[in-house]
C-alpha positions in Angstrom: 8.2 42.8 -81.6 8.8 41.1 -78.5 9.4 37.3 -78.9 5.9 36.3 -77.2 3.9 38.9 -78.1 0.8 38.5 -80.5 2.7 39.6 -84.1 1.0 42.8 -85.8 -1.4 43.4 -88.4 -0.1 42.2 -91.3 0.3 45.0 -94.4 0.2 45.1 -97.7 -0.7 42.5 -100.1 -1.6 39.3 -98.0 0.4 36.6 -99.2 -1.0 33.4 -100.9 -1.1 30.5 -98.6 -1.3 26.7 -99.4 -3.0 25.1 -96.3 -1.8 21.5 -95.8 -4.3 18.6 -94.9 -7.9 19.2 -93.4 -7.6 16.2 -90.8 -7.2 19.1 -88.0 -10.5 21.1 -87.3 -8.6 24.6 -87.2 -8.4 23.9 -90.7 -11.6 24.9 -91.8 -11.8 27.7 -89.4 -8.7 29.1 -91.5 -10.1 28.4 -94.3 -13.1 30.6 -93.6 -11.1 32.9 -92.4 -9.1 33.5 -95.3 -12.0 33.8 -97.0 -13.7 36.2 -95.4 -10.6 38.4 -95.6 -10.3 37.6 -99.8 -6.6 35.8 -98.7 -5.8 33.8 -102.1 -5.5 30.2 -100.5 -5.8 26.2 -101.5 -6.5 23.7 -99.3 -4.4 20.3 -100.7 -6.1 17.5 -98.8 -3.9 14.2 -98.0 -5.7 13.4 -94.9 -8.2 10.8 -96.5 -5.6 9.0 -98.5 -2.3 7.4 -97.8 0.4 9.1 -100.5 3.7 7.4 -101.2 6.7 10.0 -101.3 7.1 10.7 -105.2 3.8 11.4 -105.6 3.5 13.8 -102.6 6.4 15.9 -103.9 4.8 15.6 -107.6 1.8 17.2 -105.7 3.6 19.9 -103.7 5.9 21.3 -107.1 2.9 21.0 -109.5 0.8 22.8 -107.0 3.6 25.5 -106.2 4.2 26.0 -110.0 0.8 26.5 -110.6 -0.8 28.0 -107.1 2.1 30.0 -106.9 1.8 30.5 -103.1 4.0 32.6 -100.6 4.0 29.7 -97.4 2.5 26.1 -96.7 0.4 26.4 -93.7 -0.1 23.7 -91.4 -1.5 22.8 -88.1 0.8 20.4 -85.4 2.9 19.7 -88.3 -0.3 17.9 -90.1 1.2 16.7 -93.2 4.4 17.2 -92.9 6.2 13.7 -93.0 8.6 12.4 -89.7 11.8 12.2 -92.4 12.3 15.8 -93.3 10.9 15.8 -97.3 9.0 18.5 -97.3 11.2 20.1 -95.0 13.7 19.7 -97.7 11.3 20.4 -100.2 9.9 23.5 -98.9 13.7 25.0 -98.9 14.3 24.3 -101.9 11.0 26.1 -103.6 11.8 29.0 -100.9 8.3 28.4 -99.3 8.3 28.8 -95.8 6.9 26.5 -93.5 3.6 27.7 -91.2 2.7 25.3 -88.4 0.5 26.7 -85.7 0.4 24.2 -82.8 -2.8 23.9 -80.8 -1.0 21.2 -78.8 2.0 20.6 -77.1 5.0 20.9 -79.4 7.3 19.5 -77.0 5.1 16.4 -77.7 5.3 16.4 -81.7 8.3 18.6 -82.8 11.0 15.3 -81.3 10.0 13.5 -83.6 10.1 14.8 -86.9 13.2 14.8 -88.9 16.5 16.9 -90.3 14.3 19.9 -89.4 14.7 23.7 -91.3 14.5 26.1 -88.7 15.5 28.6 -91.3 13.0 28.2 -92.9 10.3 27.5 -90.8 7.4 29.7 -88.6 6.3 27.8 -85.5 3.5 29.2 -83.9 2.4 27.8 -80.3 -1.2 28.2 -79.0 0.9 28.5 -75.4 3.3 30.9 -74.2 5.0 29.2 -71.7 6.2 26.4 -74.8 7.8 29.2 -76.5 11.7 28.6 -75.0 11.1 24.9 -75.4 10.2 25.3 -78.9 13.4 27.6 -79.3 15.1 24.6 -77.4 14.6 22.5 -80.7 16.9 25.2 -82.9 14.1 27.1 -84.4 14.1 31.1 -84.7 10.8 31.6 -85.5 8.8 31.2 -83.2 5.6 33.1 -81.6 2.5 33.2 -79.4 -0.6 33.0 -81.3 -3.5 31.7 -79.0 -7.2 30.0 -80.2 -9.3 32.0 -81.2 -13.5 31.4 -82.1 -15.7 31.6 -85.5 -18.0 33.9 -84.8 -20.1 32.9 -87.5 -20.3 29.6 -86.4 -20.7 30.0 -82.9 -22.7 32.8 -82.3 -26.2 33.7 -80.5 -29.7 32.1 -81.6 -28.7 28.9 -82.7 -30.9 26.0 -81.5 -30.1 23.1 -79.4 -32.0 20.0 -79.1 -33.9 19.9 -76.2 -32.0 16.8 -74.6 -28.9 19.2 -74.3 -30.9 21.7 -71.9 -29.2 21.8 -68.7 -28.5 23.9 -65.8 -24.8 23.1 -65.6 -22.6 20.9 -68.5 -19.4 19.8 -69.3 -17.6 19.0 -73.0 -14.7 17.5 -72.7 -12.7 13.6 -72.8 -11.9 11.9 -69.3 -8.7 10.8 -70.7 -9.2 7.4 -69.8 -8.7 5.9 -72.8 -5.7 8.6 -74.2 -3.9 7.6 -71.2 -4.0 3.3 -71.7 -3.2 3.6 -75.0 -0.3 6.0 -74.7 1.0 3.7 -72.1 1.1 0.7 -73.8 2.8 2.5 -76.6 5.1 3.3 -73.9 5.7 -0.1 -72.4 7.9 1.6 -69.6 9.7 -0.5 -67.2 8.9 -1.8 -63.8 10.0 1.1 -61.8 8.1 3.9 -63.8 5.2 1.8 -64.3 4.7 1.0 -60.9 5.3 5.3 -59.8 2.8 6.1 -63.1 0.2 7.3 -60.4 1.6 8.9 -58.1 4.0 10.5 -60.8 0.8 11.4 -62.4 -1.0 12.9 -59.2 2.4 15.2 -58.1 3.0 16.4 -61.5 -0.3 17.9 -62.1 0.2 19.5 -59.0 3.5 21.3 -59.7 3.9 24.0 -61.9 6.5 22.3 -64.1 5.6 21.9 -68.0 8.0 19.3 -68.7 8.0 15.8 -67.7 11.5 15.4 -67.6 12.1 19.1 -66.0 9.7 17.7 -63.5 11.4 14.0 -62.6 14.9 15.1 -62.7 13.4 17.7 -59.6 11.1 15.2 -58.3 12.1 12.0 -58.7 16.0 11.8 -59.9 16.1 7.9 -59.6 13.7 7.6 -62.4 15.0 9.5 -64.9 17.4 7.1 -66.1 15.0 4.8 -67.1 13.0 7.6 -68.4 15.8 8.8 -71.0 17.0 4.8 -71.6 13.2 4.6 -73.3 13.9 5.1 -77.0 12.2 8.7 -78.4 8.8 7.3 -79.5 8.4 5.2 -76.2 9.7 8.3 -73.9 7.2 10.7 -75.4 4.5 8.5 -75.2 5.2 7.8 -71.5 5.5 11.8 -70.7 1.9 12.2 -72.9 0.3 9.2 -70.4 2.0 11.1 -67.4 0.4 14.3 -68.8 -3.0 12.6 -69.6 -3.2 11.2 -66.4 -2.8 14.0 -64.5 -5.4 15.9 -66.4 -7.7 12.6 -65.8 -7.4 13.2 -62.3 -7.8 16.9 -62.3 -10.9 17.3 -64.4 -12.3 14.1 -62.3 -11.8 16.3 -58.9 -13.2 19.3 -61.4 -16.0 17.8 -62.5 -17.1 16.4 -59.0 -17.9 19.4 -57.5 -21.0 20.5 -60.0 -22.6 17.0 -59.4 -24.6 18.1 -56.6 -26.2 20.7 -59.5 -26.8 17.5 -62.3 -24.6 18.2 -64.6 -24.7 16.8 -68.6 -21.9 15.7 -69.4 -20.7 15.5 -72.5 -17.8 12.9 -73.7 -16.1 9.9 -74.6 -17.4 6.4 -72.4 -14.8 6.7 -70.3 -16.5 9.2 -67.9 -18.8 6.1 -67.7 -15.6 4.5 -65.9 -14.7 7.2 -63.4 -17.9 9.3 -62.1 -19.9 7.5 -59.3 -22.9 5.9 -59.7 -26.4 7.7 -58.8 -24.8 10.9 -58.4 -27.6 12.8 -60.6 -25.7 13.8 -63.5 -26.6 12.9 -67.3 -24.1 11.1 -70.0 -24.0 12.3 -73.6 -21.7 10.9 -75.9 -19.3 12.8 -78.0 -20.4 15.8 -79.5 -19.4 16.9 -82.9 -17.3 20.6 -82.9 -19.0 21.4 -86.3 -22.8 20.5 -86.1 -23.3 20.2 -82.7 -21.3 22.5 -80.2 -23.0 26.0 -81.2 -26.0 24.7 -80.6 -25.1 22.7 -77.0 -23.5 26.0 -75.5 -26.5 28.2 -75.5 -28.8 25.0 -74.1 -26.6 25.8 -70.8 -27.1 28.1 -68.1 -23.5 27.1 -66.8 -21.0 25.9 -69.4 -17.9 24.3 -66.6 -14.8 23.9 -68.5 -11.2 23.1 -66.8 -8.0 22.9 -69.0 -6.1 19.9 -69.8 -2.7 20.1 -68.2 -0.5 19.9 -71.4 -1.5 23.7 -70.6 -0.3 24.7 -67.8 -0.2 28.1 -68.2 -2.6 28.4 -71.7 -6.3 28.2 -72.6 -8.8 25.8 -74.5 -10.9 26.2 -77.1 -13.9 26.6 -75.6 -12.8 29.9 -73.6 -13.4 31.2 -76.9 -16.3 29.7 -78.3 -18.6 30.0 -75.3 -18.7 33.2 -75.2 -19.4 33.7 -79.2 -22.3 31.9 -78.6 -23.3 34.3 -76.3 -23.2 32.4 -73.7 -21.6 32.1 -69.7 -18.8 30.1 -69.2 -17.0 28.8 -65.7 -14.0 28.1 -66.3 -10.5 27.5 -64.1 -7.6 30.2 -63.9 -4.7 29.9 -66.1 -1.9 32.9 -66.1 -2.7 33.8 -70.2 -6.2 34.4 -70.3 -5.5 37.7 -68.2 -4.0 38.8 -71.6 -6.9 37.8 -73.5 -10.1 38.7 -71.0 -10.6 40.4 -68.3 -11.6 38.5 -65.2 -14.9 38.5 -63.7 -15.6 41.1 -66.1 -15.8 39.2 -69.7 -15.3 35.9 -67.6 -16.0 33.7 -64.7 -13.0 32.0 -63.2 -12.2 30.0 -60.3 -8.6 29.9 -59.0 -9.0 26.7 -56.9 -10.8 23.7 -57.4 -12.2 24.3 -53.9 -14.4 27.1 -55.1 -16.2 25.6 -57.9 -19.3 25.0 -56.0 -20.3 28.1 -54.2 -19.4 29.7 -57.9 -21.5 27.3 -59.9 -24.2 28.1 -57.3 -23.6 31.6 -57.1 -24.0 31.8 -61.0 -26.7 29.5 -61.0 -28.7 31.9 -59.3 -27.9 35.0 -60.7 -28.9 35.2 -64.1 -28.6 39.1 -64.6 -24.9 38.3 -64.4 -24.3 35.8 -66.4 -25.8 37.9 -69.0 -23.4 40.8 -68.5 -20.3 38.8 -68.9 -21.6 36.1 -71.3 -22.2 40.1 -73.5 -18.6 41.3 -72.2 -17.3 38.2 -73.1 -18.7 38.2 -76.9 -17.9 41.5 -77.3 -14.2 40.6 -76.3 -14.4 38.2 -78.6 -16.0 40.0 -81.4 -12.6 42.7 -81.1 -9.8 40.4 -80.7 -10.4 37.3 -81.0 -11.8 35.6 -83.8 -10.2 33.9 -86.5 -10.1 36.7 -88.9 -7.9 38.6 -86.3 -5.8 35.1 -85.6 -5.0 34.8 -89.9 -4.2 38.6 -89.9 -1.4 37.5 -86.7 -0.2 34.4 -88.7 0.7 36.7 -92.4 1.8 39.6 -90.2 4.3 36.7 -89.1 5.5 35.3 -92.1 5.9 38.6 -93.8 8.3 39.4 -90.5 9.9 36.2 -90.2 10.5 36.3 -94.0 11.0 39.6 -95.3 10.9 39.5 -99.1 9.7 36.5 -99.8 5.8 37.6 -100.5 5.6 38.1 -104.1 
């Protein structure tokens, strides 16, 4: 198999799987998923309690003795603590190690412990993170991208009729991410006073990697930059990273105002969009109760990506379409492997051409039908979460020949 390519079906008895910690939607969507597919599976919650280390490793061996399971499955290392124990742990029970990140690694993975990359399966939602992921000494490491519930979001579910809308958009501004990551940064005068501009040219390069990007851009600052101790230096290259997607989904976002957009988000949009310029704030949705209902509601649903993704695609490229229905969303290089443009989806390439699309579309409801249908079909064949489980145990039974029971 080659080392970014989607693994295979998995064969043969699927192997038992103890999912860590429910504080990460995806989650539940495993969950489901692994029942739907009768995958023996138990979900050991620590998310809504703080657990001191002997009784988390009482947990884990009474739960391995008695679960017996094959692999602990996590999402962006959810559970597993900064100083290596259940690293450590995990080795010593011969249970490998699942975690399937649906954000940047490059981001998380620094800071955990005496990893075991032996032992371990890392999983990126993003192709182009694969060599940086490798970078950290681990082996194991493959492309699995989102996927969507098609149960949950499917056609026919009812919206409330505030969420009706020609045009809207779900996502954070970032405004709030982006202060509070700085101040956990506290960088010093000279990259606090380029943040902007840093911000502003590194969203418009094609570099992934903040330090990649200042030793190229800006050399002087990259002293300072690796002087900041680990937690402070990631935080700074999250702010950068938040920032710059701030800035891009503001310019994004901008150009369906002349068409009223709802927008859906956190108060910081409240911050950023002009005043009077016809579009509607809603506050946060919830992914759960409210989303499948909220797609449908829209004739255009107008996403554009965060740029911790460069290269990979969001959630809702996946769930839109479930619902049945059409989504406008901007061009990334992986979602040629996983749709096929302007055939199962509507993309724009540049920023520039978001308008005449939205307009386009807008007035053309015979095809947003046929590739909101191509789209769910698409879905419906490849990419649900049934097919993303079946990828994650095809895998583990790869990456660990031997070790399913």
């Amino acid at each position: 198999m080659m080392d970014d390519a989607l693994p295979l079906r998995h064969r043969g008895r699927a192997p038992r799987l103890l999912l860590l910690t429910s504080a990460y939607f995806l989650l539940g969507e495993l969950k489901a998923a692994c029942q739907r597919l009768d995958v023996p599976h138990l979900l050991l919650d620590f998310a809504s309690r703080s657990v001191d280390r002997d009784l988390f490793v009482k947990t884990i061996r009474e739960t391995a003795a008695s679960f017996k399971p094959d692999a602990i499955v996590t999402v962006n290392h959810l559970g597993v603590d900064h100083e290596g124990v259940l690293y450590a742990l995990a080795g010593e029970l011969r249970l490998p190690l699942v975690s399937w990140f649906v954000d940047n690694p490059e981001f998380i993975l620094p800071l955990y412990q005496r990893p075991d990359p032996q032992n371990t399966l890392i999983l990126t939602w993003d192709a182009d993170s694969l060599e940086a992921v490798r970078g950290y000494g681990f082996t194991n490491v493959f492309w699995l991208p989102l996927g969507a519930d098609p149960e949950r979001f499917r056609p026919g579910r009812e919206g409330r009729p505030e969420w009706r809308s020609r045009v809207s958009f779900v996502g954070n501004s970032m405004v709030a991410k982006t202060v509070s990551r700085l101040n956990a940064a506290a960088p010093g005068e000279a990259l606090l006073s380029a943040f902007v501009d840093l911000a502003r040219a590194f969203g418009q390069s094609g570099e992934r990697s903040v330090a990649a990007f200042l030793a190229a851009a800006r050399p002087d600052l990259l002293p300072e930059f690796d002087a900041l101790p680990l937690l402070r230096r990631v935080a700074f290259a999250t702010a950068l990273v938040w920032h710059s997607t701030l800035e891009y989904r503001l310019g994004c976002v901008a150009k369906t105002l002349p068409f009223g957009p709802l927008i859906a988000g956190d108060p910081g949009w409240s911050q950023i969009l002009p005043a009077g310029s016809g579009h509607r704030l809603h506050k946060e949705l919830s992914y759960y109760d409210d989303l499948p209902g909220f797609y449908p509601a829209s004739e255009v649903n107008f996403n554009c990506t965060s740029l911790q993704m460069k290269g990979a695609v969001n959630q809702r490229v996946f769930d839109v379409p479930a619902s049945g229905a059409f989504l406008l969303t901007d061009h990334r290089r992986q979602i040629e492997r996983l749709f096929e443009p302007d055939v199962e989806i509507a993309l724009y390439r540049n920023p520039d051409e978001i308008s005449g699309l939205t307009e386009r579309f807008l007035a053309d409801a015979g095809a947003r039908e046929r590739i909101a249908r191509a789209g769910r079909a698409r879905v419906l064949a490849e990419h649900t979460y049934e097919h993303r489980l079946s990828a994650l145990m095809a895998a583990i039974q790869q990456s660990f020949p031997g070790r399913v029971r």
